[in-house]
LUMGUDREN-399831 format. One record per residue: residue in one letter; x, y, z of N, C-alpha, C in turn. Coordinates in steps of 0.05 Angstrom, whole numbers, padded with zeros to 5 digits, always signed. Example, Ala and Ser with C-alpha at 12.3 -4.5 7.8 and 13.67 -1.06 7.14 Angstrom:
BEGIN
a+00264-00114+00156+00246-00090+00156+00264-00066+00156
s+00257-00045+00142+00273-00021+00143+00258+00001+00157
//
This chain:
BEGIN
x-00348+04890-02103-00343+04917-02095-00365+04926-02076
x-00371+04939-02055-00378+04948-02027-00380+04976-02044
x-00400+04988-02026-00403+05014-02026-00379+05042-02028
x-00367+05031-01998-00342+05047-01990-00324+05042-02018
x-00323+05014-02034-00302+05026-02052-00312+05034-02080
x-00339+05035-02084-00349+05048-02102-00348+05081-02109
x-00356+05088-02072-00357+05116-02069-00322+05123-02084
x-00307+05102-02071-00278+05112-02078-00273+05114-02104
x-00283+05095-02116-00278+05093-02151-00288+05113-02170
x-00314+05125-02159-00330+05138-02172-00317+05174-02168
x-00308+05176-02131-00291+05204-02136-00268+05203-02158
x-00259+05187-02160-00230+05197-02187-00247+05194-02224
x-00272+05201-02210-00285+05210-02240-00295+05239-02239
x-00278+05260-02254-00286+05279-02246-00309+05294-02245
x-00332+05288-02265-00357+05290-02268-00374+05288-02228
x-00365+05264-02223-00369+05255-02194-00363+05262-02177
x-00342+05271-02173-00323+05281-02145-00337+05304-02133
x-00358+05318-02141-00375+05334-02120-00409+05326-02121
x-00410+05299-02127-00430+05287-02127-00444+05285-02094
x-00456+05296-02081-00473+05289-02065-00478+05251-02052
x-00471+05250-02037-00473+05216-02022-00492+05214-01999
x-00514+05195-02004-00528+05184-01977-00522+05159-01973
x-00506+05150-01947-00498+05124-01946-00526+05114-01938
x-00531+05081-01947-00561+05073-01922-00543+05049-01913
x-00536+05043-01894-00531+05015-01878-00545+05004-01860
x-00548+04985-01851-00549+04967-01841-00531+04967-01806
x-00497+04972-01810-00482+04976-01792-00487+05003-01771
x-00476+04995-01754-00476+05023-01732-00449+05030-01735
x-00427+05020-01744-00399+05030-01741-00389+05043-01773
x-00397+05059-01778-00393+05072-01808-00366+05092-01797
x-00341+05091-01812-00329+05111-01817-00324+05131-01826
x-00323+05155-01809-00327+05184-01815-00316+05188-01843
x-00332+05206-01859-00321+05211-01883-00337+05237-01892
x-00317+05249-01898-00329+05287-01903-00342+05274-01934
x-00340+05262-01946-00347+05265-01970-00375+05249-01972
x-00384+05241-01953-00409+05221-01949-00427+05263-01925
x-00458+05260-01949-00471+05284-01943-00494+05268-01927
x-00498+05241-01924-00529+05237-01901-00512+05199-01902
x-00530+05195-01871-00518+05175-01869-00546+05157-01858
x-00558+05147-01863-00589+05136-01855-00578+05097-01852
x-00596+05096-01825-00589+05066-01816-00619+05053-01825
x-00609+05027-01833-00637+05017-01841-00644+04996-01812
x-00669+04991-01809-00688+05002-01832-00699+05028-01826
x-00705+05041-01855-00707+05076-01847-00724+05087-01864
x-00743+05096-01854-00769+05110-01867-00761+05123-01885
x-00779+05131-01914-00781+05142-01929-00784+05173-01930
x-00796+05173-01907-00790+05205-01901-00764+05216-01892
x-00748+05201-01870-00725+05210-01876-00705+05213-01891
x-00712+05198-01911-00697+05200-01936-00708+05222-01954
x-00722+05228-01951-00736+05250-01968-00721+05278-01945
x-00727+05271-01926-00722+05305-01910-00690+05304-01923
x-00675+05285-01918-00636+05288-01919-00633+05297-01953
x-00648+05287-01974-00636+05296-02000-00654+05327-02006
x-00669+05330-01989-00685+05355-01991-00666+05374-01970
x-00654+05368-01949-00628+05385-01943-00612+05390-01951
x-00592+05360-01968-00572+05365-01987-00581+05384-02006
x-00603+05381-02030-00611+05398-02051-00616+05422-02048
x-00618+05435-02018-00632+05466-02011-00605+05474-02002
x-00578+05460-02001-00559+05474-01998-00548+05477-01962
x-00566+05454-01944-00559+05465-01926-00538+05449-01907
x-00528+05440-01930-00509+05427-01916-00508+05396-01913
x-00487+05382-01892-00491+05353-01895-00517+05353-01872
x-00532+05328-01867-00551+05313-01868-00539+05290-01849
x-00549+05286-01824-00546+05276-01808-00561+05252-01790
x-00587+05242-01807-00603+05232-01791-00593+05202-01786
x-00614+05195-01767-00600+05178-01749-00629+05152-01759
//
């Protein structure tokens, strides 16, 4: 199982389905998905991982770094 179908498996648990997602890949070609909140390409500092779940958690929305 891959990420993408984990994320999938884990929304039809309802507990999960407004769970917060930071994808980290590897790839440049990720498909858009409203339900993925930060999307971080590795390799990727530790601070930006800290700034994107400290956006998600303060409410401000999805999380975008690059």
């Amino acid at each position: 199982m891959d990420g993408w179908e984990f994320l999938n498996v884990g929304r039809t648990v309802p507990v999960w389905a407004e769970t917060p997602v930071v994808v980290v890949s590897a790839s440049d070609r990720l498909p858009a998905d409203r339900r993925v909140r930060a999307v971080l390409k590795k390799p990727f500092d530790l601070a930006v991982l800290s700034n994107a779940i400290h956006s998600i958690l303060n409410g401000r929305g999805s999380a975008r770094p690059s």
